[in-house]
N, C-alpha and C positions, 0 to 999 in steps of 0.2 A: 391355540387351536381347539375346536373344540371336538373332541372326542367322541361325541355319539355321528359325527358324520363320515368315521374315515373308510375310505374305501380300501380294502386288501385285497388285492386277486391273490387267490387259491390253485397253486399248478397240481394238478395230477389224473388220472385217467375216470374225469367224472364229464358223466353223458356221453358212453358209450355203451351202457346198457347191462352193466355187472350191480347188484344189488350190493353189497357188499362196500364198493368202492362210492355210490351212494349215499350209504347208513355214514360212511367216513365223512362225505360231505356236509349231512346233516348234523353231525355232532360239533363242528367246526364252525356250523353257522348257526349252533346253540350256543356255544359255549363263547363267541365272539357277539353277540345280538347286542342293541341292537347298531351293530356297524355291519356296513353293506360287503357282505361278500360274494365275487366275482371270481367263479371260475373259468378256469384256462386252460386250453389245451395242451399238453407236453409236446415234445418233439419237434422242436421249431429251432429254426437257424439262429445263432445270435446275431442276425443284423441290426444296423441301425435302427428301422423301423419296428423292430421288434424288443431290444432294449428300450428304445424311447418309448412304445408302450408298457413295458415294466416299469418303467420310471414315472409313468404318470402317475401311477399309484400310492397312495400316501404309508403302503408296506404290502410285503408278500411275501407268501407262504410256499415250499414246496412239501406236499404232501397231504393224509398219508396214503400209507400204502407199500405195498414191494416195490419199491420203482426203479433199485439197486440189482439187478437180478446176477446176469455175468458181466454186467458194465453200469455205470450210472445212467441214469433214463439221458439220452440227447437233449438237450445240448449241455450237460450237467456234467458230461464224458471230460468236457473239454474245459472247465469252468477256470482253473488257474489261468487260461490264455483270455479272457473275457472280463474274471472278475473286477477289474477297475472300473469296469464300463458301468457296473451295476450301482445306480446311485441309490436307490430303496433299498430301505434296509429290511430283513430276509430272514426269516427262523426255517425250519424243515421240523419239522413233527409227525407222527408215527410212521417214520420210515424202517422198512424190511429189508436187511442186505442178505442174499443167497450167497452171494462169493462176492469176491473183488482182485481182479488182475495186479499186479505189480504197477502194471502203466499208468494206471488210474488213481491210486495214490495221491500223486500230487493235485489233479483235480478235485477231491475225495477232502484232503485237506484244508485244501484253499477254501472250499464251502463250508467247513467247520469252521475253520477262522474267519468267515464272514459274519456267518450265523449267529444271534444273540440269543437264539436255543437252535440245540441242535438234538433231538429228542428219536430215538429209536426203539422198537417193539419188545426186542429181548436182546437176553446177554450175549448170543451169539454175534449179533451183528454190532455189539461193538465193540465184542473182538477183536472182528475183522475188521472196522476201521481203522481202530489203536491209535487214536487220540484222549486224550485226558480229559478235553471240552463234552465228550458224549455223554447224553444222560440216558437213561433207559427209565418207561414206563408203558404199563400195559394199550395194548392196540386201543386208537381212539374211540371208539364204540362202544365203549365198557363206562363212557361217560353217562352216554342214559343205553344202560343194557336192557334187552328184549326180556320185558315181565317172565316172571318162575309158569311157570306150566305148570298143571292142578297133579296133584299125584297119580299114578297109575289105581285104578280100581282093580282089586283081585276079580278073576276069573272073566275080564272083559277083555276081546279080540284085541292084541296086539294091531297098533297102527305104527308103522315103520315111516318113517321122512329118506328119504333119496336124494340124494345129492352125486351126479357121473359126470367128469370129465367127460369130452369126447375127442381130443386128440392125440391118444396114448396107443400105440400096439400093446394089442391085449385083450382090446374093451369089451371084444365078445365075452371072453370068459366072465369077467366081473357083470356080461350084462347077466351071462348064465345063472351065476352063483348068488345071484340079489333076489332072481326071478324064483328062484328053488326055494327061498328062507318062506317057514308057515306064515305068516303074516299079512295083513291088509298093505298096501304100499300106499304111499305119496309124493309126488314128484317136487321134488323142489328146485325147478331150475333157476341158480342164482344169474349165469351169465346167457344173455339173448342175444349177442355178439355173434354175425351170419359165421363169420372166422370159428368160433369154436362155443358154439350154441347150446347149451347143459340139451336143449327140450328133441336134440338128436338120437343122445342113445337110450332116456328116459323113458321115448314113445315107445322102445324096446321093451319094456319093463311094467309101464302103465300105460293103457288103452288109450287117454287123452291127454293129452299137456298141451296148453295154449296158449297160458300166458306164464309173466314171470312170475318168481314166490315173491313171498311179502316177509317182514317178520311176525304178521298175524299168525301164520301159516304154522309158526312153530307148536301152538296152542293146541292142545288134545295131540300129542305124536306122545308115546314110550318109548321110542327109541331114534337112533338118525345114524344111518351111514353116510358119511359127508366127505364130497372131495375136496371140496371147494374151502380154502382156509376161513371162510368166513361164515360158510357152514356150519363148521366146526365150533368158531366162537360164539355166533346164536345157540347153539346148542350148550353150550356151556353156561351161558346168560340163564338160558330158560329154566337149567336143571334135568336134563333131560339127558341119560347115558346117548354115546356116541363112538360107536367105533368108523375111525378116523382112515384114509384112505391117503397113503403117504406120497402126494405127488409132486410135492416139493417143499425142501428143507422144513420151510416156514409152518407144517402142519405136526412134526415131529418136535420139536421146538416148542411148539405149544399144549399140544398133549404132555409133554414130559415137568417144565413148569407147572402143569395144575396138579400133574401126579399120578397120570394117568396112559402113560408109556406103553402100558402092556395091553391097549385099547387100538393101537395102530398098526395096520396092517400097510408092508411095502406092496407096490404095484402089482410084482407076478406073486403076492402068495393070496390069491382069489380063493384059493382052495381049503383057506383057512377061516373064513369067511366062518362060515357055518359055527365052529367053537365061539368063537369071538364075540357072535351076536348072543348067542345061547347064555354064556359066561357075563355077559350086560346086562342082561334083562334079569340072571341068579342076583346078582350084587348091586343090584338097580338103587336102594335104598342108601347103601356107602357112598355110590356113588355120585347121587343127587346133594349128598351133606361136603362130600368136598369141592364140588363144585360150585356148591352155594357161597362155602366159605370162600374160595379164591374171587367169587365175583364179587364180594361184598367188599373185603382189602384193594382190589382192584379198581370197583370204581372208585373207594375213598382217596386212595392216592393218585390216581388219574386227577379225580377234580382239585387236587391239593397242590399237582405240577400245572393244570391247566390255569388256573387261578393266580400263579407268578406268571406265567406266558402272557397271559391277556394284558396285565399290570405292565411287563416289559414293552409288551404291542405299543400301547397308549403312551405309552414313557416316549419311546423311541420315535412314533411315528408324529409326538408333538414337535419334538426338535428337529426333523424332517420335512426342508423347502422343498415341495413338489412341482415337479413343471409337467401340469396337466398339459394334455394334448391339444386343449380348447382352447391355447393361450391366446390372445388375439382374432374371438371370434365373432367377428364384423360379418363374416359372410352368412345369408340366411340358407339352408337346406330344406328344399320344397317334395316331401316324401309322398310320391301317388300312390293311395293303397286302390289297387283294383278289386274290384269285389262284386262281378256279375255271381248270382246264385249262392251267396255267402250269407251267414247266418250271423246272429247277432254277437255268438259268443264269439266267433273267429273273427270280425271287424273289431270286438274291445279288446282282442289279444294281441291283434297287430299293430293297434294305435298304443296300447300300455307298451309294446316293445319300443313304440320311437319315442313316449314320453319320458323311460325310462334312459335315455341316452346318455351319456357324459358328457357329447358336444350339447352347448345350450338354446344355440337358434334355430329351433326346428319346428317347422310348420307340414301339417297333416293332409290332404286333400282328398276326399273317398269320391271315387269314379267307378261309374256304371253300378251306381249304389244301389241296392230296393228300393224301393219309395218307404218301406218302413225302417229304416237304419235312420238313427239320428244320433250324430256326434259329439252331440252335447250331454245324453244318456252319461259318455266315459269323461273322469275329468280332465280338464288341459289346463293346468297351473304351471308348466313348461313349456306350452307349447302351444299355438294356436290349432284350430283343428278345424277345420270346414269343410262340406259337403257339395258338391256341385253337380247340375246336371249336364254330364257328358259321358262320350261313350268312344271309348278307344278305338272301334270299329271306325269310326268318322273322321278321316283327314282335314275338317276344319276344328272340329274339336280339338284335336291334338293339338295343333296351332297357338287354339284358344287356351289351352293350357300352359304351353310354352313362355307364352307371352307375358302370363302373369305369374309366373314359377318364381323364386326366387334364382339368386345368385349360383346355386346348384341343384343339380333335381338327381331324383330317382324313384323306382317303383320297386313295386312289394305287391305280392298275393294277398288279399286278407284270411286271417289262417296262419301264414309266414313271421316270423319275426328275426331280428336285428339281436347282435351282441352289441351288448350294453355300450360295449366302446367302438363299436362297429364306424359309424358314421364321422367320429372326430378322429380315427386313422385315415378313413377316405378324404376327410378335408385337410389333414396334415400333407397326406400326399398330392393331393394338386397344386397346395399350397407351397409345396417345396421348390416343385416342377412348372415353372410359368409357361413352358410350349405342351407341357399333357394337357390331351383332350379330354383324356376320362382317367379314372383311377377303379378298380376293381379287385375281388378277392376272386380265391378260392371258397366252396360253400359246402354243407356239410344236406345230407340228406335223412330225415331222427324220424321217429316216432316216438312220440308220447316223451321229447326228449332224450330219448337215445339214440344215438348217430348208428347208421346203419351203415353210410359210405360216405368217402369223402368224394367228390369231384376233382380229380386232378386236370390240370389245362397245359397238356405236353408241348412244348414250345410250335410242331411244328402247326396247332392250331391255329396260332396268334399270329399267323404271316402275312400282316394285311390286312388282316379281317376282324370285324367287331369279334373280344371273345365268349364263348358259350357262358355265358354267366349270368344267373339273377341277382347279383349281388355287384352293382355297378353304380359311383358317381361320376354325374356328366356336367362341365361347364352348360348353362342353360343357353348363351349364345352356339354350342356345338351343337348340343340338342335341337335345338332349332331349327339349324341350316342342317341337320343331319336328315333331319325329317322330310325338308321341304326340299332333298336332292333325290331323295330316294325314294320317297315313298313306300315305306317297309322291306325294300329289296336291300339282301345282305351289302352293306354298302364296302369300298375299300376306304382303309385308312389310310392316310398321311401322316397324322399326325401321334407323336410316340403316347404310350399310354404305361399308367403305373401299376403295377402288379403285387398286389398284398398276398405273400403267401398265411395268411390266417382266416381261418373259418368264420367268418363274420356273418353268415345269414344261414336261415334252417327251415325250412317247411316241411311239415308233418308230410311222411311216405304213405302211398296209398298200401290198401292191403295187397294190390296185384304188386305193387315193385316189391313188396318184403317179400312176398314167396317167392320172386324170380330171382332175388339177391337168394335166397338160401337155397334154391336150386343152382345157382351158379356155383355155391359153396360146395352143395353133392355133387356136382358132374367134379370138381376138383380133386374131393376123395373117393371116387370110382365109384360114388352110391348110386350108379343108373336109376334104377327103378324106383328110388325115392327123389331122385332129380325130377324126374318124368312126372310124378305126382306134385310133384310142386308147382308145377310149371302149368299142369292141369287146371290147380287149384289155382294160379294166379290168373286161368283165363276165366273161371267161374266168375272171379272179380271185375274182370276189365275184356270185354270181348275186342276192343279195337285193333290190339296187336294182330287178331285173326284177320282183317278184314284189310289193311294198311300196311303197306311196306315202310311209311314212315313211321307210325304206329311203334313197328317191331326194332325199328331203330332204337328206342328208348331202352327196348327188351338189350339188342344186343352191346348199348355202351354199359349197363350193367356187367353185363359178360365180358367186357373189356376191362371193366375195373378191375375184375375179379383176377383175372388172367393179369393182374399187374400186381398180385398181392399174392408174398410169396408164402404168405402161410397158405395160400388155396392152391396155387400154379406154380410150379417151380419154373414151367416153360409156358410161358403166352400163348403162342401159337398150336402151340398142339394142344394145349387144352382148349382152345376154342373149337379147333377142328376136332375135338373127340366131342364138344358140344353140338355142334353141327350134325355130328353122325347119328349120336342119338338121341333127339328131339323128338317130343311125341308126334304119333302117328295123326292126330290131332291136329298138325299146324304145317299143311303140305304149302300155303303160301312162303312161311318160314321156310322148310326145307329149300324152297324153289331158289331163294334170293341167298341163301345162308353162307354158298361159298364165295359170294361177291362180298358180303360183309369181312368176312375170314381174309378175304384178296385186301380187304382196305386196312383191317388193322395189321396187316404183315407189312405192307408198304410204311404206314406209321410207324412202325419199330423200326423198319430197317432206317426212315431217318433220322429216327431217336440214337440208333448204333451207330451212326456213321457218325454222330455230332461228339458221340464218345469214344469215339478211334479202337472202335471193334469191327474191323474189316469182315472177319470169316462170321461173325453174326449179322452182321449186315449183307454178304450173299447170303444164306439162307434166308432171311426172311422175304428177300426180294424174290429169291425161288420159288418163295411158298405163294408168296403173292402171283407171282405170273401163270403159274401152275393154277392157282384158283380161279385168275379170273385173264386170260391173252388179250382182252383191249387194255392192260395196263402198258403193254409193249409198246404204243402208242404215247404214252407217257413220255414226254422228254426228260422232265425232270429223273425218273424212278431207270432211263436210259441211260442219262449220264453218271449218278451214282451208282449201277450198273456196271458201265467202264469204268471208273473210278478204283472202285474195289479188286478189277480185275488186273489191273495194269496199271496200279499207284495211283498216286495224287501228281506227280511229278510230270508224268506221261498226259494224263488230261487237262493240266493247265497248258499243255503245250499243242494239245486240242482244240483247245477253246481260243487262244490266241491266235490259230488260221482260222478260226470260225469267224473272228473280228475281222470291219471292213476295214481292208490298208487304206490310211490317206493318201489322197492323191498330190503330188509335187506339184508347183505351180511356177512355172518357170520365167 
């Protein structure tokens, strides 16, 4: 095999918008160059379709990162009841364990006895493993650490770095006690994550925070209060004193290795704050020299373990038959990129995402193009690429694309882009399935590549009906006759279709969805009056939601997400209904319509609870529903799970059975 082409997919929490986890990415696709590495999302079932895309890969990585916290990241929990299934072979590198339950253990194991490195951050956590196989070496990052910062100059205004959690009781105090220290401030929010956002309690602290830090950012600071564990270790890169903000294990832990223990303040002693920083900036010069020293040992043995890992990599994944996903790929995929009002850079970023594919027969076609877009500009040594003049608006046009589509089609935004292996799991799954008509995911919604939210597609969407998704392949004969039955009306389905739960497609968020996603985050933790201004701020961007009830739909399946994510909502329902109540004064078309939205997603959940044999949540939400909106009473469907609930399941089959017409005898 040859070795500079092997592809490794990289599991762990990268492109959701933490700097931090990131910098881990990019040291890992240093230190591996130049083979292609492909990251993945955590948290995913091990199903078939989901091991056999691990398995396409000629090896994979989990990590790093804390991904160990009070359990193994999912599906990791479970990994002894799976592991045989995993034919790629598997290291984990800088991984963090916080704790580890009893029960977990043998999963915990079983991924050690996999693994042909099994590589952890500090000595704690392998501990708490207690296997023989673990090795320990400092956090990945230390591989190319963030340049020394220039000395402090006597007598010039201290500049402070800031680094706040925001989901901790407490946070006022600590916002108090940061805001009080004599010093210039600098916000450094590592994570932009709408769930737990650093730039919330920040703007507390400092006038403007906008976007994320960098590790430029470290350069010119004297000192850093850091929450964030990786805060902490730029700061210790740069040379730069840091008193450390203890908000879990992982940052105690590493203060105490470098030697610098007595720099870490736990969560409630804010009030010590003031010594602490005083006391850093006295002995600023000690301790610039022993942080230089630990970063210097640090990276040398980092590159010293990384440098066998890589050699292992390439060993292993030579003797490693991989059964790409593309096996048998005869069928061509005909990708429509739409692109009315699209700019040159966003048409070469959509076409590099399909030429970048894994499956190999893939051809391009750019519709409702500018007259100045030419596709031959971007290269296509994978892939054929043409431009054609048609216009989706035009039902002959459509037709006319059809016709000469390939073997399977799909469309794409230009702007939008495809995961790498996105398109050869879509043709796996048709491919498996000869009566699916279409095959589809789940999609993620990023900015500037960082996922803001995912789209979930709750079963009782999919009842018949094409699902909400931009991230769909369709047989080109379905497509076809889809077209020319319906004529763009929601059509019904017959025929079954296949459902990929993995994030396979992404289009950059506008700036109005990112403020109404982190207002939906404040109405969550009772920030009204900063929800309000969010939401303000997201109409300065996008005036349509004011003007369109369909519009504000967008606004409100946002709110729906949110209210499903229970670091924001513990209860769905009533946090929408406390979002309803107070929306700005600003959006009285909103108001008007807001408790029929409220009526529709109660109804939704109660037949999400019914499907999970939660009776007494499934009245209430139907209550809350009827109560919102009385033409749901009307409802037969939302009437008979109604009875249902009230008087068994037992009782309304024997309902529904007088509701059926008797045959008649025929004598």
């Amino acid at each position: 095999m040859d070795t500079t082409t092997l592809r490794i997919g990289v599991m762990g929490y990268y492109g959701f918008g933490n700097l931090g986890d990131e910098i881990l990415l990019s040291a890992i696709r240093s230190f591996l160059a130049p083979h292609r590495v492909i990251a993945l999302p955590l948290q995913f079932s091990p199903s078939e379709v989901a091991l056999d895309r691990l398995n396409s890969f000629d090896y994979v990585i989990l990590g790093g990162g804390g991904l160990f916290d009070s359990a193994p990241i999912p599906p990791f929990n479970t990994f002894d009841q799976w592991a045989h299934l995993l034919h790629t072979p598997i290291s984990v590198l800088g991984l963090g364990v916080k704790r580890l339950a009893s029960r977990f253990v043998p999963a915990v194991h079983s991924l050690v006895d996999q693994s042909d490195c099994f590589i952890v951050r500090d000595t704690e956590s392998k501990r708490l493993i207690e296997h023989p196989k673990v090795l320990v070496a400092p956090d990945l990052t230390f591989y190319q650490p963030v340049p020394s910062a220039e000395i402090r100059e006597p007598g010039r205004g201290i500049v402070c770095g800031v680094n706040l959690r925001p989901y901790y009781h407490g946070l006022s105090q600590w916002v108090n006690a940061i805001s009080a220290l004599p010093c210039h401030k600098t916000a450094l929010p590592f994570s932009v994550v709408p769930t737990y956002d650093d730039r919330e309690p920040l703007a507390e602290i400092v006038p403007s925070v906008s976007t994320q830090a960098s590790v430029q950012d470290f350069q010119g600071l004297d000192i850093v209060i850091g929450t964030a564990f990786h805060s902490v270790v730029f700061a210790i890169q740069a040379g730069i004193p840091v008193v450390a903000i203890n908000y879990h294990a992982k940052v105690r832990r590493l203060m105490e290795e470098v030697g610098l223990a007595d720099y870490v303040l736990e969560w409630d002693e804010s009030h010590r704050l003031q010594s602490h920083f005083e006391r850093a900036l006295a002995e600023y010069e000690s301790i610039r020299q022993r942080m230089a020293a630990y970063t210097e040992h640090a990276q040398a043995s980092l590159t010293s373990v990384l440098r066998e890992v890589r050699s292992t990599i390439e060993t292993r994944a030579a003797s490693h038959v991989t059964h790409h996903l593309h096996t048998n790929a005869d069928k061509l995929v005909t990708v429509f990129v739409v692109c009315p009002n699209a700019n040159q850079t966003d048409i070469a970023r959509t076409i590099t995402s399909c030429q970048n594919q894994t499956y190999p027969k893939v051809e391009v076609v750019l519709v409702d193009c500018p007259a100045t877009s030419d596709p031959t500009e971007t290269p296509s040594n994978t892939l054929n690429s043409r431009q054609i003049t048609a216009s989706t608006k035009n039902g002959q046009d459509i037709e006319r694309l059809f016709a000469k589509a390939g073997d399977y089609v799909t469309w794409i935004s230009a702007g939008a882009w495809f995961a790498e292996d996105a398109l050869a799991l879509l043709v796996q799954g048709l491919n498996r399935q000869s009566t699916a008509a279409f095959a589809y995911s789940d999609y993620f919604i990023t900015a500037d590549g960082n996922i803001d939210r995912q789209i979930m597609l709750l079963p009782q969407h999919l009842r018949g009906r094409l699902p909400y998704s931009s991230c769909v392949l369709m047989r080109r004969t379905f497509a076809s006759q889809l077209w020319r039955n319906t004529k763009n009306a929601t059509p019904q389905i017959d025929r079954p279709a296949i459902h990929l739960k993995h994030p396979l497609f992404c289009r950059p968020a506008t700036e109005s969805e990112r403020y109404v996603y982190r207002a939906a985050c404040a109405y969550g933790r009772g920030r009204i009056e900063i929800a309000q201004d969010l939401l303000r701020t997201a109409i300065e961007f996008d005036q349509r939601p004011l003007q369109s009830v369909h519009e504000f739909e967008q606004w409100f399946q946002a709110f729906l997400e949110a209210g499903g994510t229970r670091m924001i909502a513990s209860d769905p329902v009533t946090f929408l209904e406390n979002i309803c109540l107070y929306l700005p004064d600003s959006t009285p078309l909103q108001r008007k319509f807001a408790r029929k939205f409220v009526a529709r997603a109660s109804l939704e959940l109660a037949f999400m609870y019914e499907k999970q044999g939660r009776p007494s949540k499934t009245r209430r939400s139907l209550f809350t529903a009827y109560s919102h909106d009385l033409r749901l009473l009307s409802n037969r469907g939302s009437m008979w799970l109604w009875i249902s609930t009230l008087i068994g399941q037992s009782a309304t089959k024997n309902l529904q059975q007088l509701r059926q017409p008797r045959a008649r005898v025929v004598s």
